[in-house]
C-alpha positions as CSV (number, residue, x, y, z in Angstrom):
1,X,111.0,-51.4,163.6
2,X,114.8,-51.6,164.1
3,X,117.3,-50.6,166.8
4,X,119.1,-47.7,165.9
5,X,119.2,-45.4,163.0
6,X,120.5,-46.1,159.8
7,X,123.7,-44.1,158.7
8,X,121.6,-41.8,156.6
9,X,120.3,-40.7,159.3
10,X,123.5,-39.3,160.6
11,X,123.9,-37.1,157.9
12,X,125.8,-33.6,158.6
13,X,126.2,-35.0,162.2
14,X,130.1,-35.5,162.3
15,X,132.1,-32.9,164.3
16,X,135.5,-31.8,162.7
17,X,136.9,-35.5,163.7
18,X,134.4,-37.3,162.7
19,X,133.7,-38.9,165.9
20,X,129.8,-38.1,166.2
21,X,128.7,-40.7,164.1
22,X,130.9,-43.6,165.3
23,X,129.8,-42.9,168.9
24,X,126.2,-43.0,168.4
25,X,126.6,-46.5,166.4
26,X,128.6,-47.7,169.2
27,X,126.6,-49.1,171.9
28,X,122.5,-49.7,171.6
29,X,122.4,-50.4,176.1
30,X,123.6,-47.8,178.8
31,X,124.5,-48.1,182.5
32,X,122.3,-45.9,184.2
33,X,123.7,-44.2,187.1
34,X,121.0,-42.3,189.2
35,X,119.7,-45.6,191.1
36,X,122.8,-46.8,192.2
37,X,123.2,-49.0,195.3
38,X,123.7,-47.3,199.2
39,X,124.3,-49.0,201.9
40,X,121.8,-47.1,203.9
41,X,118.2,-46.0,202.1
42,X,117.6,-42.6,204.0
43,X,121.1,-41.9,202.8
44,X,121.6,-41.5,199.0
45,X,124.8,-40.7,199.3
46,X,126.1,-43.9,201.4
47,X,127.4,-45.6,197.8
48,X,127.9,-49.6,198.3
49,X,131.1,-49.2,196.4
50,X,131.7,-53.1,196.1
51,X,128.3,-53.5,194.5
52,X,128.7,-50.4,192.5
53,X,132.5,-51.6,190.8
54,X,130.9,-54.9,190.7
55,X,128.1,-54.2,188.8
56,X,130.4,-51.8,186.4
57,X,132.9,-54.2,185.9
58,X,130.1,-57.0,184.8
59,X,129.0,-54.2,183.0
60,X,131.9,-53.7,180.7
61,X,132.9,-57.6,180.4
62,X,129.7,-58.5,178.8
63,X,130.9,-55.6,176.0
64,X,128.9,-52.2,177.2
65,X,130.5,-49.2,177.9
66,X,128.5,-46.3,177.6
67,X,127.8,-44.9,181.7
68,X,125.2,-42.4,182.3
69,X,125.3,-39.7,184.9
70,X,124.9,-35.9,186.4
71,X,125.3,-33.6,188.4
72,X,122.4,-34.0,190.6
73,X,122.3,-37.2,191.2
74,X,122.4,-38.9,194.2
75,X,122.7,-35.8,196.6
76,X,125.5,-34.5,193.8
77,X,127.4,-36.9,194.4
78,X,127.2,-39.3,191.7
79,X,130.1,-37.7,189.5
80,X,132.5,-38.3,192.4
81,X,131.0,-41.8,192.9
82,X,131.3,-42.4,189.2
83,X,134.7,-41.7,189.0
84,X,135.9,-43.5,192.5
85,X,134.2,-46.5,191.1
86,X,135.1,-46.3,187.3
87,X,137.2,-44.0,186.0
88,X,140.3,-44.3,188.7
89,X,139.7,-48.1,187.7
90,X,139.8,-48.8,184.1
91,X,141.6,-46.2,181.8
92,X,140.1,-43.7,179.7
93,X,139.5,-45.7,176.9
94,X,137.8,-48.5,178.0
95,X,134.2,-46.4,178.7
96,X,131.8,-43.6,177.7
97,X,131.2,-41.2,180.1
98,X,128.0,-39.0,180.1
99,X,126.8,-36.4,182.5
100,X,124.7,-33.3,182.4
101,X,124.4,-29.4,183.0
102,X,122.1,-28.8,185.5
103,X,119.9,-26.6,184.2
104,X,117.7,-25.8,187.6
105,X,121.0,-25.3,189.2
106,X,123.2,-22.4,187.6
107,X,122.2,-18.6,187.9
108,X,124.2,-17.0,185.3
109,X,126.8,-17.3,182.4
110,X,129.7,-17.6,184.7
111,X,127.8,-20.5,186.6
112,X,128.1,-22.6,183.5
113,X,131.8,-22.6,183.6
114,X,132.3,-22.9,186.9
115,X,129.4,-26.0,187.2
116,X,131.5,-27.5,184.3
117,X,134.5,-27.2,185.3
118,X,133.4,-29.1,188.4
119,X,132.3,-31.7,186.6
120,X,135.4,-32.5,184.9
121,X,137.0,-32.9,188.3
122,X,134.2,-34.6,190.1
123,X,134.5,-37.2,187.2
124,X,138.0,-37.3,186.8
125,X,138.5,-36.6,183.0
126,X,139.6,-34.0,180.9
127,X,136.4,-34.8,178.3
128,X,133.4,-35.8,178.1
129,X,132.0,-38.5,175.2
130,X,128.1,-37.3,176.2
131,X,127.1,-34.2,177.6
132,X,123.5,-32.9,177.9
133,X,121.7,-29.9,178.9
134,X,119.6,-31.4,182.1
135,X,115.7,-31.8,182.2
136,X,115.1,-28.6,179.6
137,X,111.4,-27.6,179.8
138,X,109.3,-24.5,180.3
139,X,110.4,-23.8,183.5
140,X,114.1,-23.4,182.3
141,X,114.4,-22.5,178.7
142,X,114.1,-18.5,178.8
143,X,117.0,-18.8,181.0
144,X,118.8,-20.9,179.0
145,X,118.5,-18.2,175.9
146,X,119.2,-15.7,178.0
147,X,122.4,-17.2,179.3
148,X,123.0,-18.6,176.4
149,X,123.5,-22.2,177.0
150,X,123.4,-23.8,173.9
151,X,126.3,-21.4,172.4
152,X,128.4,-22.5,175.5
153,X,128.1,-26.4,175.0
154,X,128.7,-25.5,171.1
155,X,131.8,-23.8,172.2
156,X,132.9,-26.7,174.5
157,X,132.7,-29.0,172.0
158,X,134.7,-26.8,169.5
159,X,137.6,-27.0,172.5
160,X,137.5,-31.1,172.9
161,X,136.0,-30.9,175.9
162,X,132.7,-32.6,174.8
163,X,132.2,-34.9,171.8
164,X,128.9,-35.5,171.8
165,X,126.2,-32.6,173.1
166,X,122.7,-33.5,173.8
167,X,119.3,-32.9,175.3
168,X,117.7,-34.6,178.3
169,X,113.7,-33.2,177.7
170,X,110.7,-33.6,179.9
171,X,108.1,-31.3,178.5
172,X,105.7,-31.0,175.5
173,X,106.0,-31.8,172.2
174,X,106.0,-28.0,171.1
175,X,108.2,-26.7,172.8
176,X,110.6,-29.8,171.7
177,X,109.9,-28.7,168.4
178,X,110.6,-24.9,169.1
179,X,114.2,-25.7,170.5
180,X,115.2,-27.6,167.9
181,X,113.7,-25.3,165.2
182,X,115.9,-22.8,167.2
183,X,119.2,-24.7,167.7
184,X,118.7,-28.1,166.5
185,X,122.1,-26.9,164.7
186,X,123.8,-27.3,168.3
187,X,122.2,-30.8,169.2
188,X,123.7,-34.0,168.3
189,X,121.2,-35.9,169.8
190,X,118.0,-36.2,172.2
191,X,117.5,-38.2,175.4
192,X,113.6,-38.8,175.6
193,X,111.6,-40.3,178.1
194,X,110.0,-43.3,176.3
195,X,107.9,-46.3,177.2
196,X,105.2,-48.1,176.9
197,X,102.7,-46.6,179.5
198,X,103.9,-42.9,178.5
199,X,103.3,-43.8,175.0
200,X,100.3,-41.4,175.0
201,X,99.8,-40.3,178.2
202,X,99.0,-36.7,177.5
203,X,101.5,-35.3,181.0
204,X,104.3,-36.7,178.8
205,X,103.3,-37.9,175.3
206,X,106.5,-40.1,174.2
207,X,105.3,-41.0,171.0
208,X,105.0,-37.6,169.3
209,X,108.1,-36.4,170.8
210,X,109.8,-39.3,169.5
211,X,108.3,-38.8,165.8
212,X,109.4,-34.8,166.2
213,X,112.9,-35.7,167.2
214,X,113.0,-38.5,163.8
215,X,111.8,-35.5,161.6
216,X,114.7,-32.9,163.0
217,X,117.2,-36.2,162.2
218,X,117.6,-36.7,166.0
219,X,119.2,-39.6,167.5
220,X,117.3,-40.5,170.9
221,X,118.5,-42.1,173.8
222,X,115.7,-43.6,176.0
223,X,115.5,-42.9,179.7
224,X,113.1,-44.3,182.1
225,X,112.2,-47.1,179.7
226,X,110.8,-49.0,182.8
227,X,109.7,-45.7,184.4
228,X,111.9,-45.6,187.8
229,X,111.2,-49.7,188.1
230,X,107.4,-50.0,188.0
231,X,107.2,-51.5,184.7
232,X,109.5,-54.8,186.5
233,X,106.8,-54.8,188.9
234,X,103.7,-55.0,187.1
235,X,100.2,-56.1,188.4
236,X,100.0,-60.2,188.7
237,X,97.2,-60.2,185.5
238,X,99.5,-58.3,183.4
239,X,102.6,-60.7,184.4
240,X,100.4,-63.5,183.5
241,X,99.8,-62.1,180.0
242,X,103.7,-61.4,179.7
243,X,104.5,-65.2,180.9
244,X,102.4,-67.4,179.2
245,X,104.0,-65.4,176.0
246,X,107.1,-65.5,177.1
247,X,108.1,-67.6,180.1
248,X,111.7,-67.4,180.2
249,X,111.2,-63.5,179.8
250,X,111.8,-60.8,182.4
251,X,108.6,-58.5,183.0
252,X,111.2,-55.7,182.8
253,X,112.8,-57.3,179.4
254,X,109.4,-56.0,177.7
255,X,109.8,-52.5,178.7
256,X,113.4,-52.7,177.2
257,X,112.6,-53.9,173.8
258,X,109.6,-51.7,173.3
259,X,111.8,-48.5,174.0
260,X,114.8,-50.4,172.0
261,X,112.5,-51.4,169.3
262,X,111.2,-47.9,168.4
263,X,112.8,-46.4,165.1
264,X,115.8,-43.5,165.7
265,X,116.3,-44.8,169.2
266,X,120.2,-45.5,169.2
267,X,120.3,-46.2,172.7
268,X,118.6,-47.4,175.7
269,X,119.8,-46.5,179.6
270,X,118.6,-48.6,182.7
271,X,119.1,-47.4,186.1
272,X,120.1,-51.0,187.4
273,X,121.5,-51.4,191.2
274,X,121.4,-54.7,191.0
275,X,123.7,-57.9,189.6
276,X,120.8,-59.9,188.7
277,X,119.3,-56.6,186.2
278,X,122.8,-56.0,184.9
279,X,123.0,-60.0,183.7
280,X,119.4,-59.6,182.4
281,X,119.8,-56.5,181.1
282,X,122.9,-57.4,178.9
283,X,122.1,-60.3,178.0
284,X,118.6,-58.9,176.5
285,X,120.7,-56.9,174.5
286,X,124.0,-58.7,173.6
287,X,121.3,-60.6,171.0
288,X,118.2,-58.1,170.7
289,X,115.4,-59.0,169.0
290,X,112.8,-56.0,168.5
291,X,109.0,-56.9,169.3
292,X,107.0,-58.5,167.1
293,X,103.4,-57.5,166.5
294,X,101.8,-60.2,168.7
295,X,104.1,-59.1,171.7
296,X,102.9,-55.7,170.8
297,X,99.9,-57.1,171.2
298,X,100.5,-58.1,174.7
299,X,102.0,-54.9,175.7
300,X,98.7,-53.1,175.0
301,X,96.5,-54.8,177.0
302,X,99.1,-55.0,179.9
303,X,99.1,-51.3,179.1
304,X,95.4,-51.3,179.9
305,X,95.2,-53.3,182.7
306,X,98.4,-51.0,184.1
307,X,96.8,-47.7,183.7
308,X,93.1,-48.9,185.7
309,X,95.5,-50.0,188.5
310,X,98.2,-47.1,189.2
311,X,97.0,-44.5,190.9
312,X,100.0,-41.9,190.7
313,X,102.8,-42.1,187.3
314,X,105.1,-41.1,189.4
315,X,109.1,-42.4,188.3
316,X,110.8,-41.6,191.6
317,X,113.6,-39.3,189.7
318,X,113.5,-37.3,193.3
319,X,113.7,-33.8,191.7
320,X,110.9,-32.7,193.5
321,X,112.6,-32.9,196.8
322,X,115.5,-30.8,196.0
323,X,114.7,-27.7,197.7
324,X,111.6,-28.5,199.8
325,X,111.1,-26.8,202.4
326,X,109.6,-29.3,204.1
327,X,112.0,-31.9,203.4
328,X,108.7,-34.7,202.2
329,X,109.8,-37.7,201.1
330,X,107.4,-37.5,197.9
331,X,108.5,-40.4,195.9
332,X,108.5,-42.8,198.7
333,X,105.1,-41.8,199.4
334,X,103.6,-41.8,196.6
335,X,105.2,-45.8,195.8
336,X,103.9,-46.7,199.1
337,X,100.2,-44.8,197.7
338,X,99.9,-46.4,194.5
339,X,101.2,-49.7,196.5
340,X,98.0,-49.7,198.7
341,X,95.6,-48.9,195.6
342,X,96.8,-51.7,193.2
343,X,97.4,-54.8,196.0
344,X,95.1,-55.9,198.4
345,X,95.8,-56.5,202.2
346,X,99.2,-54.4,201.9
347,X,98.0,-51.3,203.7
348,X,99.1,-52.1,207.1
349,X,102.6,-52.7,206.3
350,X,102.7,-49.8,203.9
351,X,101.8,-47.6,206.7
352,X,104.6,-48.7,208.9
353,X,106.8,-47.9,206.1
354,X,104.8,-44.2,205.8
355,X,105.2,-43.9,209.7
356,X,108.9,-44.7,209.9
357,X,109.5,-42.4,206.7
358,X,108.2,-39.2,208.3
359,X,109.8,-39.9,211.4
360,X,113.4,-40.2,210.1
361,X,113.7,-36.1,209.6
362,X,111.0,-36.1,206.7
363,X,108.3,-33.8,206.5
364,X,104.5,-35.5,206.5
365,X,102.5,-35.5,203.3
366,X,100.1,-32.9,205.5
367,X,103.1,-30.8,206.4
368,X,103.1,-29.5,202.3
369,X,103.0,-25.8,202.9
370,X,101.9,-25.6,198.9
371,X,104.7,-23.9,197.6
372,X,105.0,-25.5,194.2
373,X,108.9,-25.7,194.1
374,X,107.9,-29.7,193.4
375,X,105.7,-29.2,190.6
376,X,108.4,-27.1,188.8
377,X,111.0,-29.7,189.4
378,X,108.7,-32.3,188.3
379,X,109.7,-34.1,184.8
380,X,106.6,-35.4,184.9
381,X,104.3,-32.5,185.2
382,X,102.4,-34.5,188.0
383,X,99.9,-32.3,190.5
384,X,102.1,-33.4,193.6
385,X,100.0,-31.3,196.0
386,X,96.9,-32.6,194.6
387,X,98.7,-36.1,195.2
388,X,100.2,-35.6,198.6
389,X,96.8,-34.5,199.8
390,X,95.2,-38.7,199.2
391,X,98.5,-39.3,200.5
392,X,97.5,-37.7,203.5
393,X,93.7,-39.2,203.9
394,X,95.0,-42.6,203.2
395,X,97.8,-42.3,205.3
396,X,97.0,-39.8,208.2
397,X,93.1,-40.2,208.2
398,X,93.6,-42.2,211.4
399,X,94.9,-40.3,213.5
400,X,98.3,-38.2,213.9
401,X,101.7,-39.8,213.7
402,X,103.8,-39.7,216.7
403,X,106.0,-37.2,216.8
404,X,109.3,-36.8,214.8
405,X,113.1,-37.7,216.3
406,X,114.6,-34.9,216.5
């Protein structure tokens, strides 16, 4: 298996310039940009700007340029964050720029332009090299047709405000197939969640999704290869399978090159927010290698040994706490759940961290009123009430928490 497609796979993919193609041959690594550093962890929107340009600027000497982000992110402000950060910094040239429509977000036809029209300022440009249709699923697509999104990112394109449209897709394979059997004509490219624990996991099935978007001559960027971090932070049994393969080898350098390795992937993102991924991370790719079948090997029984030890596949994306009501700090909870299950002696610590979490203005796992506005969000299609409620006996079975500041 190779990195990247071959060019005739690109065929019929140009736009009127012929730019398509060249851009998707470009770059095979992407600067993910929803886990950028803060200065303050309650506070997603307190950007450490020295890190940030830092990290970018390493980022672009080492020969990458392609920068991922949206609207949503970080509280919405990672466009303006983004552009502070890169774009008043280097000029035009010198980077891709991605971001997304948020498709949760807009209510009507006339949304779209407006939303996008913020975006161009919120980023500072007057184009955009990537630009995807947000997290499409069941949960948005009849809107979609019926505001008809795909025609409008056809017709930005046509007007040279986007050169590239895409797809970010967290749902099943059919209906992946029944977009683009419907307007696969208005899609350049796919951006799929793919790695090796979600390989077959029926909640998001990576594999087939993969093999439908290589039969509709789909390019595919990879997100979550490393799923939100967990797969650098792998149980100690797995890591010793990894190492005595590859000692010099990051734990999260074998997530990379499975997703990187996979044919009609073109690119891979990583949501890095530190220096040290960023050096690892390029350098991995500067001189890639795809795996070989006794590393593949390796990676299934560190898939095995994974799967009997996480108790919740959760990628801390935090879409489900856009809108709850109860303001729960679900990701957080569930790392510091799935913490406890696959360590020993951690739990005391871990429900410090729980206790100082729901005091700082979040709601308590028990404080889920059941709405489901999480489980809609939810790329994952994860039973997040089912969830929070272990949350809750593991965390609250003692006794109640004292009560919140105010």
């Amino acid at each position: 298996m190779g990195l990247g497609f071959g060019k005739e796979s690109f065929t019929g993919m140009k736009d009127g310039k012929g730019q398509n193609m060249d851009l998707m041959k470009e770059q095979k690594f992407g600067f993910g940009c929803m886990r950028m550093p803060v200065l303050d962890a309650s506070d997603q929107t307190s950007f450490d700007y020295e890190k940030i340009e830092n990290m970018f600027d390493c980022f672009l000497e080492q020969g990458f340029t392609y920068f991922d982000t949206a609207y949503t992110y970080h509280g919405y402000e990672a466009e303006k964050a983004v552009r502070k950060a890169l774009v008043e910094r280097y000029p035009r040239e010198r980077f891709q720029l991605a971001t997304k429509m948020p498709l949760r977000d807009f209510k009507d036809e006339e949304d779209l332009e407006k939303i996008f029209t913020e975006q161009l300022e919120n980023c500072g440009v007057d184009f955009f090299d990537f630009y995807l249709l947000h997290n499409m699923g069941h949960n948005v697509y009849e809107k979609c047709c019926r505001c008809h999104v795909f025609d409008f990112v056809k017709k930005k394109k046509e007007e040279g405000k986007i050169r590239v449209v895409g797809m970010s897709f967290h749902d099943t394979p059919e209906l992946l197939e029944e977009i683009l059997e419907t307007y696969g004509d208005r899609l350049d490219f796919l951006q799929l969640q793919i790695n090796y624990i979600d390989w077959e996991q029926p909640n998001v099935q990576s594999r087939r999704c993969l093999e439908i978007a290589r039969r509709y001559g789909k390019p595919v960027t990879v997100m979550e290869p490393c799923k939100g971090g967990t797969l650098a932070n792998v149980p100690e049994e797995a890591e010793h399978l990894m190492k005595a393969y590859h000692p010099e080898a990051s734990v999260a350098s074998w997530a990379f090159r499975f997703a990187a390795s996979q044919e009609g992937v073109f690119r891979v993102l990583s949501g890095m927010n530190t220096m040290e991924q960023v050096m690892d991370n390029t350098s991995m790719f500067q001189d890639f290698k795809p795996l070989e079948e006794g590393e593949y090997e390796v990676i299934r029984k560190v898939t095995q040994i994974i799967n009997e030890k996480t108790a919740i596949p959760c990628t801390a994306c935090e879409y489900c706490t856009h809108g709850c009501p109860k303001n729960i700090a679900v990701p957080q909870y569930f790392a510091l759940y799935n913490s406890v299950m696959c360590t020993s002696g951690s739990f005391s610590s871990q429900q410090v961290y729980y206790n100082n979490t729901a005091l700082n203005n979040h709601g308590k796992a028990s404080d889920c009123i059941k709405c489901g506005k999480c489980e809609q969000a939810c790329p994952q299609h994860l039973p997040i009430r089912e969830y929070l409620e272990q949350v809750k006996d593991k965390f609250e079975g003692g006794g109640n928490l004292p009560a919140r500041k105010k």
